[in-house]
N, C-alpha and C positions, 0 to 999 in steps of 0.2 A: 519470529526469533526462536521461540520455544521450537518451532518444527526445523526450523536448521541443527540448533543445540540436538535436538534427539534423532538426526539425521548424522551429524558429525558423532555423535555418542555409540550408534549402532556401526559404524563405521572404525572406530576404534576399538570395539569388540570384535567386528571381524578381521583385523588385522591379523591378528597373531597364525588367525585360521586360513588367511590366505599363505600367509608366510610359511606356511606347513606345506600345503599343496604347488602351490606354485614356484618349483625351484628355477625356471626358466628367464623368471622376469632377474635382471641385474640387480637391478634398485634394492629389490626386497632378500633376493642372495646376501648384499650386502648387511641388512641390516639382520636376516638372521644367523650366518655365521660372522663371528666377529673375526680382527685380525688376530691368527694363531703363530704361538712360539714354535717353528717345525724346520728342519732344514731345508729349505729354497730350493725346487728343480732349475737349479740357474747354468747348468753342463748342455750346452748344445752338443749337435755332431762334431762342428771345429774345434770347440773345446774337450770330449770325447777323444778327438784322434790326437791331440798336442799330450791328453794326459797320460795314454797308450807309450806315445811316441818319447815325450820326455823323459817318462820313469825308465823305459829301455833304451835309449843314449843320454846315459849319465856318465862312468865314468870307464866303465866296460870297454870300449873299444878304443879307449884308450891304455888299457892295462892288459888285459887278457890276448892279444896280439901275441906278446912275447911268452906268456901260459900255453896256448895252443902251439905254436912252433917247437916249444922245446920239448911237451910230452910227445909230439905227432914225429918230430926229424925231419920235417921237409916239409917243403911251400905249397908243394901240391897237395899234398894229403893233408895239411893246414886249412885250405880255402875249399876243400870238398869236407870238413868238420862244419866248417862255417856258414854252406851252402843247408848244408844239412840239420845245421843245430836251428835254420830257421823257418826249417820244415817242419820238425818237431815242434817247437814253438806255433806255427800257422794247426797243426792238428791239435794240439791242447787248446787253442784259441778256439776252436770251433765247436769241441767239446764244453769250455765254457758259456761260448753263444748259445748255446742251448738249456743250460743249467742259468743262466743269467735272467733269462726268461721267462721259465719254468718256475722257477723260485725268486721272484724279485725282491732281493734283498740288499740292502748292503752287505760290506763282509767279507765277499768273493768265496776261497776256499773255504774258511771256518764256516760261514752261515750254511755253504752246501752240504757239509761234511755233519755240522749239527742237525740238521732238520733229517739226514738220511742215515746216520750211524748214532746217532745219540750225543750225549751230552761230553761222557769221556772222553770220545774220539776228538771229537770238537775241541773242546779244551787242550788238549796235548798239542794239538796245531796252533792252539792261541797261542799257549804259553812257547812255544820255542821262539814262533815271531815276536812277540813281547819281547821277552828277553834277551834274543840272542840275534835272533832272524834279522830284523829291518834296523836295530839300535847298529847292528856292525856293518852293513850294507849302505847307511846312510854317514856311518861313520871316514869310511872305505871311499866314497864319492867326497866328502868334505875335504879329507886329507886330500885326494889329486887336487879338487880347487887350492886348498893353500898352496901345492907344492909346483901347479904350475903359476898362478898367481906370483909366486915369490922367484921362481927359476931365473928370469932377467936378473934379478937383482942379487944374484949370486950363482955366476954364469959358470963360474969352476970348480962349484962344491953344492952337494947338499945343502936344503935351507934348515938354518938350525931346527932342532925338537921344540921348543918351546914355541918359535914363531908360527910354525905350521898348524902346532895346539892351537895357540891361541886364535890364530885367524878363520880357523877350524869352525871353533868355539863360537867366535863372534857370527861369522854365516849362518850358524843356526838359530841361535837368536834372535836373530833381526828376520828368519826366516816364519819360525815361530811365531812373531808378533806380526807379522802380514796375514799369517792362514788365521793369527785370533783376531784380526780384524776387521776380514771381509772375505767372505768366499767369492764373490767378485773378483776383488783384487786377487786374490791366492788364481785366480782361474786364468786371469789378465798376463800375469808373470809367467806365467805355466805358455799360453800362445806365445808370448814375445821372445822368450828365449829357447822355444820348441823352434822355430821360425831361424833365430840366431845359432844353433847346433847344426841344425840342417844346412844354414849358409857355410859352417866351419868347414863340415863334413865335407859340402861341396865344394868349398878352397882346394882341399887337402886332393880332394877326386880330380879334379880340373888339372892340377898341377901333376898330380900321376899320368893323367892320359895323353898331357905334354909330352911329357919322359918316354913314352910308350911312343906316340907318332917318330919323336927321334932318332929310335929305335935300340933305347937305353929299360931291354926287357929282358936280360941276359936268366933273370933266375925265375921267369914267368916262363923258359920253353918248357918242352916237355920234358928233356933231355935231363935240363938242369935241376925242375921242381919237383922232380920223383927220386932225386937222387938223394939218399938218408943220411943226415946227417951221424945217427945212429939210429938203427933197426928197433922199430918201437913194438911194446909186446902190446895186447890186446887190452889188457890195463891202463897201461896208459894212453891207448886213444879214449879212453874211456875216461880219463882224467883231464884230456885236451877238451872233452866233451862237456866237462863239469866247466872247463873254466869259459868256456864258448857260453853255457850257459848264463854263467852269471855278466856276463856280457848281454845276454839275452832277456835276464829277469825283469819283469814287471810289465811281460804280456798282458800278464792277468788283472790288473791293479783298475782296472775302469771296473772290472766288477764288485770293488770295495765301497764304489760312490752310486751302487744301482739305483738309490733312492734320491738320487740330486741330479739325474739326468732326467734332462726332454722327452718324454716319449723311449722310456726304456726297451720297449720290447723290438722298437726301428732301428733306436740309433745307434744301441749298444754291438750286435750283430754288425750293422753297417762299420761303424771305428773300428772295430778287429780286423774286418775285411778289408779295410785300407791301409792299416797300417801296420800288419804284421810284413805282408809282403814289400812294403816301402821299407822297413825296415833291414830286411834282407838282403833288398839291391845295395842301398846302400853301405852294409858293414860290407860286403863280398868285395865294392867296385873302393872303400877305402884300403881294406889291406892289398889289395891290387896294384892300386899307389903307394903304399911301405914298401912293398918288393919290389917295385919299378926302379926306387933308388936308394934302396939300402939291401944290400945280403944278410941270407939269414944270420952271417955271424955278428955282423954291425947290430942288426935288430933285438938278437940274445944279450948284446953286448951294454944296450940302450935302458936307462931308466926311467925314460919319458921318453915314449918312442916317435910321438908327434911332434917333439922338440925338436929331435933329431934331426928328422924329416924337414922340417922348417929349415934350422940351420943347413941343411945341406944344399935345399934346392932354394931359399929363400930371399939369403942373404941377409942385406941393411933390414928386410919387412919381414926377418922372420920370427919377429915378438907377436905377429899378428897371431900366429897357432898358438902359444898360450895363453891369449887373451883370449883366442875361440874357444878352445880348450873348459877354462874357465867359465866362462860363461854358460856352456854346456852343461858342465857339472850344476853351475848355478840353479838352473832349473832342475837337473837331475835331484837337487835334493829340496827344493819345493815340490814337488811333483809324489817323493816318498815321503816326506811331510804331512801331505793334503790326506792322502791314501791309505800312510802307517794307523795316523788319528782315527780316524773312521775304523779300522778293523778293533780299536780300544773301543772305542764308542758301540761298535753291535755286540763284543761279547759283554761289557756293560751291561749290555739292554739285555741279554740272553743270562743272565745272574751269577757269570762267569767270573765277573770282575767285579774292582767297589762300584755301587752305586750312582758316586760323585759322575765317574768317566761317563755315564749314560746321558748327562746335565751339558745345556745349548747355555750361550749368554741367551738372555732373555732377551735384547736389543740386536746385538749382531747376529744370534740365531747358528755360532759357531761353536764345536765341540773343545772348549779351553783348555779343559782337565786332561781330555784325550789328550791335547796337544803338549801341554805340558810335562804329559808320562813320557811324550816319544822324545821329548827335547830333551829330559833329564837323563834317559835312556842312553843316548847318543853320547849325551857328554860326559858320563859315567863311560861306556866304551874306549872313548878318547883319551881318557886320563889312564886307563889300566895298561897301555902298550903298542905296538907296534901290532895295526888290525891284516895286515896282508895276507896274512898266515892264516888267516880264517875265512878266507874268500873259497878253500876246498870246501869245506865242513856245511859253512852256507849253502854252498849250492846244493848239498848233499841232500841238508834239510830241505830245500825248495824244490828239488827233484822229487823227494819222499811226499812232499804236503801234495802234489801235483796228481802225482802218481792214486793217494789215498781217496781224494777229491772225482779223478775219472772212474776209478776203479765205484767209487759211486752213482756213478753217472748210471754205468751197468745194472747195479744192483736197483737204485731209482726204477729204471725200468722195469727190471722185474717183476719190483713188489708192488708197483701202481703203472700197470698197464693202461689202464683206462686215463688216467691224467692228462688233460691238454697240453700241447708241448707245442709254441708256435712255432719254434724252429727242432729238429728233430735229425739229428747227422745218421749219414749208412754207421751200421756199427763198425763197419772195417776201420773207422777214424780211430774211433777210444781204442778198438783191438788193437792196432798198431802200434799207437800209442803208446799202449802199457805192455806190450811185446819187446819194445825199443825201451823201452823205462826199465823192466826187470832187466834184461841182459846190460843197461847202465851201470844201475847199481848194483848188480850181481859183481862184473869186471871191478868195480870201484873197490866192494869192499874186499874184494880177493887181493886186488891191487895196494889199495889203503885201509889196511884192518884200522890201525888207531884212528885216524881220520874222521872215519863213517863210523866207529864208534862211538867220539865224543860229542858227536851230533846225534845219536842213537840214545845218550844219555843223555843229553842236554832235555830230548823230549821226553824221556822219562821220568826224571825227576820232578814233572807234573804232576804224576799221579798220584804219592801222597799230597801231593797242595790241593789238589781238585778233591779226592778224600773229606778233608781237614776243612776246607777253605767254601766247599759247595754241595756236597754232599751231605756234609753233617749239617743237619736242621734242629739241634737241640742242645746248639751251645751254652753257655753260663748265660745268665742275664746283663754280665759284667762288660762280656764282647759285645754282646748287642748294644750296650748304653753306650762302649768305646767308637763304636759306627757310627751309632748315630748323634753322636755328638762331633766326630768328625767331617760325616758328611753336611751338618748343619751349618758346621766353621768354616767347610770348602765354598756353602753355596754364599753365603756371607759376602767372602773373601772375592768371590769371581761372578758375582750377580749369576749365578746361572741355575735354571728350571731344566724338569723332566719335560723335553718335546710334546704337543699333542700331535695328534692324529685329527689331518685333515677328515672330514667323511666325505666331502668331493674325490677325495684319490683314491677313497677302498676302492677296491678291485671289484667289479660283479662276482657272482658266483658263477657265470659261464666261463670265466678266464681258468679257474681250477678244476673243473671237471672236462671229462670226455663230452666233447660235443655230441657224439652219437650218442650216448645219454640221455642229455637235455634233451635233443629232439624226439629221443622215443619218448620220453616224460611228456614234451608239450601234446604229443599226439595222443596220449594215450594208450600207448602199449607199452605193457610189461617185459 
């Protein structure tokens, strides 16, 4: 007995010390790290490409159809914008593949833009998204759900102001409470109605290429699609360009969630690669089907232009296109829900913002506070007015944060030549890139001085908050007890903790340096 007891007794002394060494056995994994509060890598590839694919058909190509015809004049020189704005989009995509990798962060452009240009630069891109960026773009998507949602039901007028608020309203809400409930679920909704858009899209396409076999293609010849409604000046393809964009916006938005996906540095590259250009064919081959059976002046003339299209070619089934319609959007604003949250969440975590926004539930392991800032955001938007009129200025800003972000890509290399980069683009990409990006927003703002202005302040009125708010390290003791007595009533109020850091998912230190390096280190040469 005594030699079992002092056999089981040195055996529980070496425990710990095996526990140390042996990370390979499961059993003893488990018992030395425990379960951790952290965000779930729960984003596969399929889920990856829906989250790609839903944030960029949301409500865009549904609106911006009749934005690009009227700045361009003509159908042809409309659908070579549109071929083209998804070319642009496929090379910033690539430039991001590369920066996604490189820097595996959440975030997307802010985390690239802070780690490469510093703290102010970074911040001034937060603050315009915060503020202005994603609350009026998610705002923008909400309203087409209400308003095609409620279209049936008021077939020969506008649906009033308030209904469209409030249903507005309610969608986010209920949107809200799904991403604080489960990133699962947020990810589930995000497939099913990425899945459900894509079928809309495909309705809409099917039925065009009907019209087309018929040979009901009168404003698709060549004759008829180059003929200008009026002569457009270089400004304004440059404005057709903007609004094509924001049709296009939310390429980037898988790079917000870099730290919730599978195997980031495979999957993330791989989803841009499939669904930037899926996305292309598809907006090209639906306004293809608009001009199969409406003329440009029906289209100009249309306030829902996939209603129209319904009704014309549809009939008794043509409630089915704003029910797709909807739906579409449906996801479209899950999808900048899931993505807006996380960009609160890393500048959070980067001391950019409160504190609270950096804090997970400690049970669901989801960002609430985040989500809460983007929900209140939104519906603040909502209440102040009529958001359409901000879809130039938007894009303005998201062409500029894009433009700041590659333009670092370059710089990146520069300054850390030696730095691993798994994936690594010819520079002619980024060159291009921001070749076609100045001469955008060059025409833009010759074209829209105010415009590009009040997006030009919107970001600069950062700079004393970043000042004031980050900068200054030696406020009263009054501010600091008002923080942290807030942030104590926030964590209270929504159970939620500061995330830890797995040490299973640090990165080696061969992922951040130059391989040739290392090996001349293992070798020993200098």
């Amino acid at each position: 007995m005594d030699g079992a007891k002092r056999k089981r007794s040195v055996c529980a002394k070496q425990e710990p010390e095996a526990q140390q060494n042996t990370m390979k056995d499961r059993k003893i994994k488990q018992v030395t790290i425990p379960e951790r509060v952290t965000l779930k890598k729960e984003i596969g590839l399929l889920s990856a490409c829906t989250i790609i694919i839903g944030n960029i058909i949301g409500s865009g190509i549904f609106i911006s159809p009749k934005g690009v015809l009227e700045h361009t004049g003509s159908v042809g020189l409309a659908l070579v914008v549109w071929m083209l704005g998804g070319g642009v989009a496929a090379l910033g995509s690539l430039c991001y593949a590369e920066l996604g990798v490189t820097i595996p962060k959440s975030g997307g452009d802010y985390s690239y833009v802070t780690e490469i240009f510093g703290g102010l630069v970074g911040f001034l891109l937060l603050w315009s998204a915060v503020l202005i960026m994603y609350p009026t773009t998610l705002a923008v998507i909400a309203l087409t759900f209400s308003n095609y949602v409620l279209q049936p039901a008021f077939p020969n007028c506008v649906p009033p102001y308030m209904a469209t608020r409030m249903l507005s309203a309610t969608c986010i809400l209920f949107l809200t409470w799904v991403n604080c409930s489960s990133v699962r679920l947020a990810t589930r909704i995000q497939d099913i109605f990425t899945v459900g858009k894509l079928l809309a899209l495909g309705l809409i396409i099917a039925v065009g290429l009907v019209q087309i076999c018929r040979g009901n293609y009168e404003s698709l010849t060549p004759q008829a699609a180059f003929e200008f409604l009026k002569t457009p000046s270089v400004g304004q393809i440059a404005l057709a360009f903007l609004q094509a964009s924001f049709a296009f916006s939310g390429w980037n938005f898988l790079n917000y969630v870099t730290e919730e996906v599978v195997e980031p540095r495979r999957n993330l590259p791989r989803a841009i690669y499939i669904s930037i250009p899926l996305v292309t064919f598809v907006y090209t081959l639906t306004n293809i089907a608009y001009f199969s059976s409406m003329s440009p002046e029906e289209l100009l003339a249309s306030n829902a232009v996939a209603v129209t299209f319904g009704e014309k070619l549809l009939g008794m089934f043509s409630t089915i296109i704003p029910i797709s319609v909807a739906l579409s959007t449906f996801g479209g604003i899950n999808g900048y829900l899931f993505t807006s949250s996380r960009l609160c969440f890393s500048g959070a975590r980067e001391g950019h913002l409160p504190s609270l926004l950096a804090m997970i539930h400690f049970k669901k392991c989801t960002p609430i506070p985040a989500l809460l800032v983007c929900c209140t955001a939104t519906i603040v938007i909502l209440c102040i007015g009529e958001t359409h009129n901000l879809i130039n200025y938007v894009s303005f800003i998201n062409y500029l944060s894009y433009g700041v972000t590659i333009a670092g890509l370059l710089y990146h290399r520069w300054r850390k030549p030696n730095l691993y980069r798994p994936i690594k683009v010819s520079l002619l990409v980024p060159v291009s890139y921001l070749l076609f990006w100045a001469l955008l927003l060059g025409f833009s703002l010759h074209s829209e001085p105010i415009v590009c202005g009040v997006g030009l302040v919107i970001m600069l009125t950062g700079v004393p908050v970043y000042f004031l708010g980050v900068h200054w390290k030696d406020k009263p003791k009054c501010i600091y007890d008002f923080i942290e007595w807030a942030t104590y009533l926030g964590q209270r109020v929504f159970f939620v903790v500061f995330p830890q850091i797995d040490p299973i998912e640090v990165s080696s230190p061969t992922e951040w340096t130059d391989k040739s390096s290392t090996t001349s280190k293992a070798s020993g040469t200098v």
